[in-house]
C-alpha positions in Angstrom: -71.9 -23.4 72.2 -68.6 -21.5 71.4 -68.4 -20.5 68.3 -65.5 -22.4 66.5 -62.2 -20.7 65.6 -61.7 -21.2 62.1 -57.7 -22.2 60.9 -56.5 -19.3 58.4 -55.6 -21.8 55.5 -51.9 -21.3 54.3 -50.4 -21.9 50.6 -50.5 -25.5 49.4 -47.5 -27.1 48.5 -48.7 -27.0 44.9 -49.3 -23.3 45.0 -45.4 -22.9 46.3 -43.7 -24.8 43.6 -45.9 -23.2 40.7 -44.9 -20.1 42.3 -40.6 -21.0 42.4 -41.3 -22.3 38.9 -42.7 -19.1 37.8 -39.7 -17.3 39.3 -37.3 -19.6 38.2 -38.6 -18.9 34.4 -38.0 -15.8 34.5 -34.5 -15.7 35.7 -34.1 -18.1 33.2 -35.6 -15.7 30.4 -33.5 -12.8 31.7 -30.1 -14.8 31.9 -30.9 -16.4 28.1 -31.6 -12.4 26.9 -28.2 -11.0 28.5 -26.4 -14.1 26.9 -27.3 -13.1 23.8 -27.0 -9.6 23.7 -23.2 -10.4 25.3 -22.6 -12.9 22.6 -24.2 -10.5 19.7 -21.6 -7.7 20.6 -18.8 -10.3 21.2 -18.6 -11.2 17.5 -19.0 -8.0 17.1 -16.0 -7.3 18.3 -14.6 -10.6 16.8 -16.0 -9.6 13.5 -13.8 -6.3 13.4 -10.8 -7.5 14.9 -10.6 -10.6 12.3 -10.7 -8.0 9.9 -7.2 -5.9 11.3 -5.7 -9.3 11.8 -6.9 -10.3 8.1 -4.9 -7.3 7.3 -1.9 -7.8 9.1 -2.0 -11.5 7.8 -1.7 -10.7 4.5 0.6 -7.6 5.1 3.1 -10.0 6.7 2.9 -12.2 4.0 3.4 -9.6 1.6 6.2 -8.4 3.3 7.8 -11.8 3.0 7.5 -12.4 -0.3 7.8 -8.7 -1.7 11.5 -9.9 -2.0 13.6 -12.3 -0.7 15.8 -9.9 1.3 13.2 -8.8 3.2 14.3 -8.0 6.6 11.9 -8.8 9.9 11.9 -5.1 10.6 10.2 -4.3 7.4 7.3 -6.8 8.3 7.1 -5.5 11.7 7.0 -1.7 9.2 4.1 -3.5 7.5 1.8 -4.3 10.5 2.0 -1.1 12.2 0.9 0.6 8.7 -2.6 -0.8 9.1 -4.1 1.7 11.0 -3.3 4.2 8.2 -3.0 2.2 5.4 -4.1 3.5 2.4 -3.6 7.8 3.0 -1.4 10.0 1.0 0.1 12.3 1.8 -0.5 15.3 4.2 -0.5 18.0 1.3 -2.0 16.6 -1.0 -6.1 18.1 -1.4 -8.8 16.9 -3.5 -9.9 19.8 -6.3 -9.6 19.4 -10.1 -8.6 15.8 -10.7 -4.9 16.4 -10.8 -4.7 14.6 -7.5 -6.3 11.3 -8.7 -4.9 8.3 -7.0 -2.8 7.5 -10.7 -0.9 11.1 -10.8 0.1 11.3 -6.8 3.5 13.4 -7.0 6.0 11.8 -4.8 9.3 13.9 -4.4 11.3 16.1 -2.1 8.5 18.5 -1.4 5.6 15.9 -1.9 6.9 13.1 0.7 5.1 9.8 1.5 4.3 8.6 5.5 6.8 6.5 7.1 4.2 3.8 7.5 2.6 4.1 3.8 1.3 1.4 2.3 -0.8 0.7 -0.5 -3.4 -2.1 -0.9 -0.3 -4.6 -3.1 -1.0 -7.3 -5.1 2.3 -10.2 -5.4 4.0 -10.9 -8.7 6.4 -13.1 -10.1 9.2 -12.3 -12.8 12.4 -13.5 -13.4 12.1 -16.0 -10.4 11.7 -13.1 -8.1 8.5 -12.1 -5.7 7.6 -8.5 -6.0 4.6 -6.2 -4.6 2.8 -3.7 -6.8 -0.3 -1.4 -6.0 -3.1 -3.9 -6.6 -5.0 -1.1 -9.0 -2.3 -1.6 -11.6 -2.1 -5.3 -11.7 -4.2 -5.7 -14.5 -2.0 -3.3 -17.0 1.2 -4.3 -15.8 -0.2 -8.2 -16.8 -1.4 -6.8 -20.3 1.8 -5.1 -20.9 3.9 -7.5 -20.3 1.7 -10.3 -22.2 1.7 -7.6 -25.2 5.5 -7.2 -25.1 6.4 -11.3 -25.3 3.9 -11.0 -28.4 6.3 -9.1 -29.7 9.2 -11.2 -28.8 10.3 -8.9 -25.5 10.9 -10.3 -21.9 9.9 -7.8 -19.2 11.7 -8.4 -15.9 11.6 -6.7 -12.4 14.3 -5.8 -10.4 12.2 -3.7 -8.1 8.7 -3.0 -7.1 6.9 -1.9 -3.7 9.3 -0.7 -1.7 8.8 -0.2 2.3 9.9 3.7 3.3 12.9 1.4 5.9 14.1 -0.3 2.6 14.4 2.8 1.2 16.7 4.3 4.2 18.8 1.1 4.1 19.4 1.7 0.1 19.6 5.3 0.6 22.1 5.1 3.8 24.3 2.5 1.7 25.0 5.3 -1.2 25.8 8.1 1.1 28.2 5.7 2.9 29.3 5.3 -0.9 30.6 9.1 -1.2 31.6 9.1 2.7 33.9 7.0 1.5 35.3 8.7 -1.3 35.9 12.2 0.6 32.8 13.5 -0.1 31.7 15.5 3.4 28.2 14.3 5.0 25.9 17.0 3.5 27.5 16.4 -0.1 27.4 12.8 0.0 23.8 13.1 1.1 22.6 15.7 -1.6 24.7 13.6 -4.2 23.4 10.4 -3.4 19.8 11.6 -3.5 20.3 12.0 -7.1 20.3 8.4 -7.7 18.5 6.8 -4.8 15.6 8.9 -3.4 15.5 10.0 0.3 13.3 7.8 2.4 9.5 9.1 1.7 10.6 10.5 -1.7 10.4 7.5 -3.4 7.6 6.5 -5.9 8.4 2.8 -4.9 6.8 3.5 -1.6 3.6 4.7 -3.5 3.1 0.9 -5.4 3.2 3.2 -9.0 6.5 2.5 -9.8 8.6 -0.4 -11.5 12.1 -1.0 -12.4 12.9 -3.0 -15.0 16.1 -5.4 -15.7 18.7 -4.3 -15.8 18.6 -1.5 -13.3 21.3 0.3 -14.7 22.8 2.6 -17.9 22.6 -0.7 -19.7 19.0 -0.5 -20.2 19.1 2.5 -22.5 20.6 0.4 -25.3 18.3 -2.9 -24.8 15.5 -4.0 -26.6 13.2 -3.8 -23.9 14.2 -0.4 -23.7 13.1 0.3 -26.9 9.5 -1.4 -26.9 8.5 0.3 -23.9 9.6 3.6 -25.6 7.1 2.7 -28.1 4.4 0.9 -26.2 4.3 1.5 -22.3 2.1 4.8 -22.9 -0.7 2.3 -24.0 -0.7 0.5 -21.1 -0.5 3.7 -18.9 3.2 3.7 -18.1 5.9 6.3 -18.9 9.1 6.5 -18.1 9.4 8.8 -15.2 13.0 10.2 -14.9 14.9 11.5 -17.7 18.1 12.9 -18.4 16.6 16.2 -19.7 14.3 16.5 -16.9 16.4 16.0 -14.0 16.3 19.3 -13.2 13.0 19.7 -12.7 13.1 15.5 -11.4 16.0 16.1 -9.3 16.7 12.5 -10.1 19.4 11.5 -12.8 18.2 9.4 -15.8 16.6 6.4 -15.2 15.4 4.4 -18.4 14.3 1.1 -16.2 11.9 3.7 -14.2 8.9 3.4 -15.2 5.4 4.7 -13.5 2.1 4.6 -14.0 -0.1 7.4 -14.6 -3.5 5.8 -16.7 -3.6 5.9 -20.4 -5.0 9.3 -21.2 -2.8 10.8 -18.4 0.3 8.8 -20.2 -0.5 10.0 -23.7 -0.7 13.6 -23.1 2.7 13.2 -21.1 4.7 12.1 -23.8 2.7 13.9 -27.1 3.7 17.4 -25.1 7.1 16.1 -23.5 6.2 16.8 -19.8 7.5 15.2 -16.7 5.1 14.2 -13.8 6.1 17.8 -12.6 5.4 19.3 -15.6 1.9 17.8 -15.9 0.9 18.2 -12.6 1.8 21.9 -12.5 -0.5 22.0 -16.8 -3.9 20.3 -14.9 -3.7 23.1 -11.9 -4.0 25.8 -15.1 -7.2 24.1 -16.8 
């Protein structure tokens, strides 16, 4: 007889679909691991970008309430200052302690960056809003509780200021003397004696605070008097005066006060020195 041809036997139908399942799991496995690893370094990338908007956020809020003539230009001033936030200026170097956060020098040769701005903290007084760098809060709050022990009211007129408020206020005076003859380079030198050029101003730095009433009146008033007496204990001293103003290049300001740390404030007024003067005494120690 013939020998029979025997029939190759092909996959069952059962063998096929453990086979698709097989495949299909692991497709499944490999789209399930690139979901996740997409979604890990989405937030990510939401992680760091609530943090800049977190910034802005509360820059823009600051901005609005630092006073209540705060323009919409200084609060678009405040968002771009995020990126560098926080840095000093370009010639200032770290060495011998002099150029601690609390002693910066801000003046004509010592300027601040346009977009400068310190980490602020919001404070009320007198029924106003004002900003002040955040790492003085807690001795500005102790002197001013000291001084209503004593029966003294301490009032703002002036915090924080953004480096475009201080072009508007500075602008505004040299239109001042442009209006009384003066020509445009004497009107501009004169009225940088009594409102600082735009980056020269230790309002931008968060240090500084002017006290009611911004003006020669002060001199003569009570609160005057206890912060002559008492601000060096909180860390303040008062940073332009008359007999300095030379050195300053600013003309007496009594409602000026900065703040410079306790030890640093001490020393200041035992040996009579300006911020200058100081500055210039730690470089020789």
């Amino acid at each position: 007889m013939p020998r029979r041809k025997t029939k190759k036997k092909g996959l069952s139908a059962v063998q096929v679909l453990s086979a698709v399942i097989a495949v299909l799991v692991v497709l499944l496995v490999l789209v399930i691991a690139a979901i996740i690893d997409k979604g890990s370094s989405v937030d990510a990338g939401d992680s760091t970008s609530s943090v800049v908007s977190s910034d802005v956020t509360s820059q823009d809020v600051s901005s609005q309430t630092a006073s209540q003539s705060a323009s919409s230009e200084e609060q678009d001033s405040s968002a771009s200052s995020v990126a560098e936030a926080g840095e000093w200026v370009d010639n200032i170097t770290v060495g011998s302690g002099y150029e601690d956060w609390n002693l910066i020098l801000v003046n004509t040769e010592n300027k601040l960056k346009e977009n400068y701005k310190p980490a602020t903290v919001k404070i009320t007084s007198n029924g106003g809003t004002y900003l002040i760098d955040a790492r003085i809060v807690e001795a500005y709050n102790a002197m001013i509780a000291a001084a209503k022990e004593d029966g003294v009211n301490l009032t703002i007129c002036s915090g924080f200021r953004y480096y475009s408020t201080q072009q508007k206020l500075y602008n505004k005076k040299v239109q001042h003397y442009l209006d009384k003859g003066f020509s445009q380079e004497a009107a501009e030198n004169t009225a940088a004696t009594i409102v600082a050029r735009p980056g020269t101003s230790e309002h931008q730095s968060g240090l500084a605070i002017d006290f009611n009433p911004c003006d020669d009146r002060f001199d003569t008033s009570k609160e005057y008097k206890w912060l002559s007496e008492h601000a060096e204990e909180f860390g303040f001293v008062q940073r332009y005066k008359a007999e300095k103003s030379s050195i300053t290049g600013i003309t007496n300001e009594s409602w000026h006060f900065r703040f410079v740390g306790v030890e640093h404030a001490k020393i200041m007024n035992d040996m009579d020195y300006c911020l200058e003067e100081y500055i210039e005494y730690l470089k020789t120690k």
